[in-house]
N, CA, C and O atoms as a GROMACS GRO file, in nm:
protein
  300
    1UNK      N    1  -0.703  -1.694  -3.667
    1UNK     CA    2  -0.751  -1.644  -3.540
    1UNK      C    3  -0.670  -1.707  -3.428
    1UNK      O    4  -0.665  -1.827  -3.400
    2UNK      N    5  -0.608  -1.603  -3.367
    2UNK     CA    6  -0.548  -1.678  -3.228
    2UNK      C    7  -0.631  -1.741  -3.130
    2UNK      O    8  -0.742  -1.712  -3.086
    3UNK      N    9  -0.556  -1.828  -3.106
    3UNK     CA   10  -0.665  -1.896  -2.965
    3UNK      C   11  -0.644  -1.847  -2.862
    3UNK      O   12  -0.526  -1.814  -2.847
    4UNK      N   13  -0.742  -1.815  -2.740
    4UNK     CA   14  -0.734  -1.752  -2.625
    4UNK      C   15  -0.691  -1.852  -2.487
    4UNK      O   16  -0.748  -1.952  -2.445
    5UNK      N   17  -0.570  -1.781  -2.437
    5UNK     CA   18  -0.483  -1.876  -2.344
    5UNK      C   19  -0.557  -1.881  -2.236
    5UNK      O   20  -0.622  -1.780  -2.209
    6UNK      N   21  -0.569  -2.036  -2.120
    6UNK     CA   22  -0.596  -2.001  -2.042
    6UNK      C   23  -0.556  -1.926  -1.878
    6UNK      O   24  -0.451  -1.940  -1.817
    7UNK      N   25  -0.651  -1.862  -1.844
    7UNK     CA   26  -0.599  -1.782  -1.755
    7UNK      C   27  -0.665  -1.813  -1.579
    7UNK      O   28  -0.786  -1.825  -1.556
    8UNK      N   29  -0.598  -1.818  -1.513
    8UNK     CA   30  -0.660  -1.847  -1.382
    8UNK      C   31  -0.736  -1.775  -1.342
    8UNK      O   32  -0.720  -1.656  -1.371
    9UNK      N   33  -0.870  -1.823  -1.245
    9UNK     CA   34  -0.948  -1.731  -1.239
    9UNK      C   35  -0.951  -1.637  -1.099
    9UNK      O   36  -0.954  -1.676  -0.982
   10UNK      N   37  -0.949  -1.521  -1.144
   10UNK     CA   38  -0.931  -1.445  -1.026
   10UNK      C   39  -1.001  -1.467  -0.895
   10UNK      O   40  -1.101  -1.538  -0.880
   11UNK      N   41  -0.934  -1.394  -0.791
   11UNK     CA   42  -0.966  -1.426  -0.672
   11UNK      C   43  -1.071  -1.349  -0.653
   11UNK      O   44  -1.047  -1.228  -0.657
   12UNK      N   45  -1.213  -1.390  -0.627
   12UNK     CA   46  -1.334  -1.265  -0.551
   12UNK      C   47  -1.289  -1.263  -0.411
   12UNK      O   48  -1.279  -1.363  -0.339
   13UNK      N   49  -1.267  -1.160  -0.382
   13UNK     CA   50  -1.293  -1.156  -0.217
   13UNK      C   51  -1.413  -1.124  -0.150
   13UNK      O   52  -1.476  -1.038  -0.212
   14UNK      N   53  -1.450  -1.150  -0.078
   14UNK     CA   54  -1.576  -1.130   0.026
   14UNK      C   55  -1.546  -1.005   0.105
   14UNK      O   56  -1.436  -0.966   0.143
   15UNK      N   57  -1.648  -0.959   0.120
   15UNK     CA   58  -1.630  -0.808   0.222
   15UNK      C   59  -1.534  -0.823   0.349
   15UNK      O   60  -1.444  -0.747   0.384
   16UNK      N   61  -1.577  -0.942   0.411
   16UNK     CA   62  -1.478  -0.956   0.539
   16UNK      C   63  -1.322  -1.001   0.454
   16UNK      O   64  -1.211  -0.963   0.492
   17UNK      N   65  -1.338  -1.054   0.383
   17UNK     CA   66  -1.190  -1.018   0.329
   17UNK      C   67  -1.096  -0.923   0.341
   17UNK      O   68  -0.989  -0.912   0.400
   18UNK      N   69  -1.196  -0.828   0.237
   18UNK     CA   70  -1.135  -0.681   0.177
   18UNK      C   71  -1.124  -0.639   0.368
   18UNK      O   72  -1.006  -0.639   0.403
   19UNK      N   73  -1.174  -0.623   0.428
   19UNK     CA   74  -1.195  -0.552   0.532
   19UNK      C   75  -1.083  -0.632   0.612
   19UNK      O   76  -0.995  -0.545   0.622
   20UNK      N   77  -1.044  -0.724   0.662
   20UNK     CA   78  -0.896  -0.804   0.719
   20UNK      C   79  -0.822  -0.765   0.621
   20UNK      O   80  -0.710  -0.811   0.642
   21UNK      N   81  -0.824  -0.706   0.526
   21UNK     CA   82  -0.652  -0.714   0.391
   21UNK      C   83  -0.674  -0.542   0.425
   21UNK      O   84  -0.569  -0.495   0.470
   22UNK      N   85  -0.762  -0.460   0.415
   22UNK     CA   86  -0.727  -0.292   0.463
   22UNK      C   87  -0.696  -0.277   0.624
   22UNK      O   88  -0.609  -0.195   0.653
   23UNK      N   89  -0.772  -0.364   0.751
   23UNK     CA   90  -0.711  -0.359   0.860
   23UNK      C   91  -0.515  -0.402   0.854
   23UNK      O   92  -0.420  -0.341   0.901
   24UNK      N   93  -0.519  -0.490   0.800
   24UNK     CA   94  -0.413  -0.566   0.847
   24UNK      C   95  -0.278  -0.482   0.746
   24UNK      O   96  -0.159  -0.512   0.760
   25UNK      N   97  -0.323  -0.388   0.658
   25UNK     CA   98  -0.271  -0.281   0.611
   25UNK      C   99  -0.257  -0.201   0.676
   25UNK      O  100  -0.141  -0.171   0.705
   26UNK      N  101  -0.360  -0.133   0.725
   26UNK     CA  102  -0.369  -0.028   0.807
   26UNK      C  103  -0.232  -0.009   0.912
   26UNK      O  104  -0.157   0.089   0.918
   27UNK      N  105  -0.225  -0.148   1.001
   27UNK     CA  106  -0.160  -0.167   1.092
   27UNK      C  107  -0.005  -0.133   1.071
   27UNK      O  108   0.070  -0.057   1.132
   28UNK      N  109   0.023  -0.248   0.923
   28UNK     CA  110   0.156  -0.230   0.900
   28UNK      C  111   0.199  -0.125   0.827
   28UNK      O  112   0.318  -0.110   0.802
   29UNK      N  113   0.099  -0.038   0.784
   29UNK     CA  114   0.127   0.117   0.711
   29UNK      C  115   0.178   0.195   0.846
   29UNK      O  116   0.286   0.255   0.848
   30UNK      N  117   0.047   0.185   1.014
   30UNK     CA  118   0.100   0.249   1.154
   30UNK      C  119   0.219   0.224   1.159
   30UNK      O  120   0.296   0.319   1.178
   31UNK      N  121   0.283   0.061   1.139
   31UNK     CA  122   0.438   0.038   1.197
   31UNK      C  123   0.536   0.068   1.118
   31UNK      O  124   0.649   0.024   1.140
   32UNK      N  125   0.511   0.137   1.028
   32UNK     CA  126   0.589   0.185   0.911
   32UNK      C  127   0.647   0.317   0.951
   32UNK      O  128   0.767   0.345   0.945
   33UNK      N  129   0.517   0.424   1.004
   33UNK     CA  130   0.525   0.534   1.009
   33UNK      C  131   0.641   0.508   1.164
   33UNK      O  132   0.746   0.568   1.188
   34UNK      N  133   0.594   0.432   1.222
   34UNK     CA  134   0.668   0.439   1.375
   34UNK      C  135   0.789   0.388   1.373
   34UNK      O  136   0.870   0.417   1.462
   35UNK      N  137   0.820   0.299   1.263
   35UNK     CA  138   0.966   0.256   1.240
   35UNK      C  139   1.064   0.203   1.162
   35UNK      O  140   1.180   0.161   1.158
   36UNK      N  141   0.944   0.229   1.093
   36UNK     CA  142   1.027   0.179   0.900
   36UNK      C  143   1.094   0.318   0.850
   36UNK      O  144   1.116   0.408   0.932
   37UNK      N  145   1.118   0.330   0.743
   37UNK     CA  146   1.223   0.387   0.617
   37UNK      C  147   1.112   0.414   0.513
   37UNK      O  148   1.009   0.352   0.484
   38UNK      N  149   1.164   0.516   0.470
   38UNK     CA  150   1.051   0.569   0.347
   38UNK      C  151   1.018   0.485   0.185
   38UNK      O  152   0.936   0.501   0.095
   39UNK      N  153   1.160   0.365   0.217
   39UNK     CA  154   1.151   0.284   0.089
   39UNK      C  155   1.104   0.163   0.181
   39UNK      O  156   1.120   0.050   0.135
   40UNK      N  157   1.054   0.175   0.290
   40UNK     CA  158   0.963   0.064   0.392
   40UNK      C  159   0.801   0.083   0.290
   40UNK      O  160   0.722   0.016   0.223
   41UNK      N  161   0.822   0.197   0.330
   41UNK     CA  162   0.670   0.287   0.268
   41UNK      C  163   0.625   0.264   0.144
   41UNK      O  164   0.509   0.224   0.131
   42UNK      N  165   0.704   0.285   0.035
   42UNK     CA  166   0.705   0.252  -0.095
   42UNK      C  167   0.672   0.110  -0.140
   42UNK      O  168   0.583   0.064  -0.211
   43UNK      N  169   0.782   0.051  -0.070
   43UNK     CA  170   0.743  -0.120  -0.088
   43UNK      C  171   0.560  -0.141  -0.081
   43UNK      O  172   0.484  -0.178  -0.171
   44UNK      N  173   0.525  -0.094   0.094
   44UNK     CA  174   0.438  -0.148   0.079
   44UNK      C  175   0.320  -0.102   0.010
   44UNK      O  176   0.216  -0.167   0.008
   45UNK      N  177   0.336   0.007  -0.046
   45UNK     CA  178   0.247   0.087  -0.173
   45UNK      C  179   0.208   0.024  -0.240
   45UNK      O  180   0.091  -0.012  -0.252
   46UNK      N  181   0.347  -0.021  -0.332
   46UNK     CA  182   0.331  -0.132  -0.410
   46UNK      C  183   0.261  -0.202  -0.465
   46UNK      O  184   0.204  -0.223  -0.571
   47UNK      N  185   0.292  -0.270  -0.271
   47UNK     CA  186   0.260  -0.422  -0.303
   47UNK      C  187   0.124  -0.409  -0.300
   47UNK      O  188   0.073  -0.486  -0.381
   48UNK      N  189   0.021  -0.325  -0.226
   48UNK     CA  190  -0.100  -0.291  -0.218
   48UNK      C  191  -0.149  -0.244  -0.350
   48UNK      O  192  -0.262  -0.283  -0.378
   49UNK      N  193  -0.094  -0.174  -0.430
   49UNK     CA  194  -0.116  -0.102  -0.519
   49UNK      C  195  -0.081  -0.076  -0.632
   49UNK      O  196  -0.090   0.040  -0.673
   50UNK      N  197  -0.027  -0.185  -0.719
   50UNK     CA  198   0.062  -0.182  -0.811
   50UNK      C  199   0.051  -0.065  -0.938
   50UNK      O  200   0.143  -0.022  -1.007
   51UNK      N  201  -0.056  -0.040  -0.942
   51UNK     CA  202  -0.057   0.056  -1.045
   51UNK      C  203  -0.085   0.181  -1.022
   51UNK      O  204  -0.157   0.258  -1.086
   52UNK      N  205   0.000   0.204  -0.893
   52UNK     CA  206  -0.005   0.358  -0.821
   52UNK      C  207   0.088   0.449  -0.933
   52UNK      O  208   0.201   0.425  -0.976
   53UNK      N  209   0.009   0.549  -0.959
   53UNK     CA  210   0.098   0.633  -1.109
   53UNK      C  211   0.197   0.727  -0.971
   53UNK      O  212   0.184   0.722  -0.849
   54UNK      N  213   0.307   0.820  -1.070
   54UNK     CA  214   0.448   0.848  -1.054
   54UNK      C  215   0.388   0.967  -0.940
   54UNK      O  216   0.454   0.989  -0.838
   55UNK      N  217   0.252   1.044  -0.967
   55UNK     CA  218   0.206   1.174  -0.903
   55UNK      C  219   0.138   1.110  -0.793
   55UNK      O  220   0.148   1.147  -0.676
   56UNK      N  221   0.081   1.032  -0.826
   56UNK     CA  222   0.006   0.978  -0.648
   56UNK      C  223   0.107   0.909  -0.556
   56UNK      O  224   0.104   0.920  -0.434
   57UNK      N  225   0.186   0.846  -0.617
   57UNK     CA  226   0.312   0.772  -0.512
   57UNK      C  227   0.375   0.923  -0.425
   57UNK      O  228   0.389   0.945  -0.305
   58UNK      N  229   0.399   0.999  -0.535
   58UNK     CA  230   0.489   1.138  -0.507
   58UNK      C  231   0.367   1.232  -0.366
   58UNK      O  232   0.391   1.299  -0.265
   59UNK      N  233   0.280   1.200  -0.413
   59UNK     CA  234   0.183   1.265  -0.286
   59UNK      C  235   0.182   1.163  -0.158
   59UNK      O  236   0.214   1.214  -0.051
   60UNK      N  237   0.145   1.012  -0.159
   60UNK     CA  238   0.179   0.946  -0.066
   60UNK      C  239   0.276   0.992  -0.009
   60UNK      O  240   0.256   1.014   0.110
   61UNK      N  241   0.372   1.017  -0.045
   61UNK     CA  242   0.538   1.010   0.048
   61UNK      C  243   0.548   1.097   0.096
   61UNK      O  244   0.615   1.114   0.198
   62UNK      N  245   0.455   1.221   0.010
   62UNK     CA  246   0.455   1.350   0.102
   62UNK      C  247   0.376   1.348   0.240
   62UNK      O  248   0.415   1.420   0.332
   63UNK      N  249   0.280   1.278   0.252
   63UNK     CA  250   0.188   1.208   0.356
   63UNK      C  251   0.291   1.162   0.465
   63UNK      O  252   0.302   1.223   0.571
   64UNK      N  253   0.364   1.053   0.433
   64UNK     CA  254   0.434   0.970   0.472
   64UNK      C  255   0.481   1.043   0.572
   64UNK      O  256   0.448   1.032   0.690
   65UNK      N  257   0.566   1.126   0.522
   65UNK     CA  258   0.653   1.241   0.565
   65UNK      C  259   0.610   1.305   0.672
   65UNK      O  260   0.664   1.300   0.783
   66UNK      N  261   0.482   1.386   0.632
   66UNK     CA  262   0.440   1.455   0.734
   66UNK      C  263   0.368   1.379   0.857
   66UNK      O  264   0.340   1.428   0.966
   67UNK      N  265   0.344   1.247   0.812
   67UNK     CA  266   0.334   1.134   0.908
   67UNK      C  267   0.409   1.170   1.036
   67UNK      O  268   0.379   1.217   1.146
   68UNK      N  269   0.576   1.104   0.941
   68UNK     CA  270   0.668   1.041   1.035
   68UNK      C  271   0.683   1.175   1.154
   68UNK      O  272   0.691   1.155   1.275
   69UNK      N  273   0.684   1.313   1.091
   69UNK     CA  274   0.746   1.388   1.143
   69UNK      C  275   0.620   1.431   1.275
   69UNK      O  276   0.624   1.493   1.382
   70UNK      N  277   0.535   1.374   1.212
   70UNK     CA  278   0.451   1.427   1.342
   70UNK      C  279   0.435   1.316   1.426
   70UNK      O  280   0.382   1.373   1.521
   71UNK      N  281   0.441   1.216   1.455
   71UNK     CA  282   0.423   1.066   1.532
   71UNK      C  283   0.597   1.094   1.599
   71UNK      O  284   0.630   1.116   1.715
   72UNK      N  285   0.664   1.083   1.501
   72UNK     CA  286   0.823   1.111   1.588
   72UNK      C  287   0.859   1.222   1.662
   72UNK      O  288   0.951   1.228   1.744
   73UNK      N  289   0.755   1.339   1.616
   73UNK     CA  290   0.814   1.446   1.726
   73UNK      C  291   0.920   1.521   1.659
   73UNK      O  292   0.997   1.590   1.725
   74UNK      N  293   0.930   1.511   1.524
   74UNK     CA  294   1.031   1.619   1.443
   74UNK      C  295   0.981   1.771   1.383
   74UNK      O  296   1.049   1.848   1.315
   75UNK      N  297   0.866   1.785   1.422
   75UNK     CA  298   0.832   1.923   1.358
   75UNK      C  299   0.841   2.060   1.463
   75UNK      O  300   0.816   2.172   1.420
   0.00000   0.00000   0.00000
């Protein structure tokens, strides 16, 4: 029987947590749309989201997109 390694114990966050880590997202997702790059966008997917599958990333960006183009004034 293998022995079970130990593992650090995850972080709980508290509501005001979660709620400062989606504001403080929020914000830098806004400054993304206003002046980042679409692999700005991706990154921070990511990093938020690591196990975003190949079809929801592919819909984000379409978001993204119609973001940029409407905040910049390209449509």
């Amino acid at each position: 029987m293998a022995r079970k390694r130990w593992k650090p114990p995850q972080e709980q966050l508290t509501d005001a947590d979660e709620l400062r880590h989606r504001k403080e997202l929020a914000r830098k997702l806004e400054d993304i749309v206003s002046f980042g790059t679409e692999d700005d966008f991706v990154t921070a997917v990511k990093a938020y989201k690591p196990e975003v599958g190949k079809d929801e990333l592919r819909e984000l960006i379409m978001q993204f997109r119609a973001a940029v183009r409407e905040k910049r004034g390209l449509s």
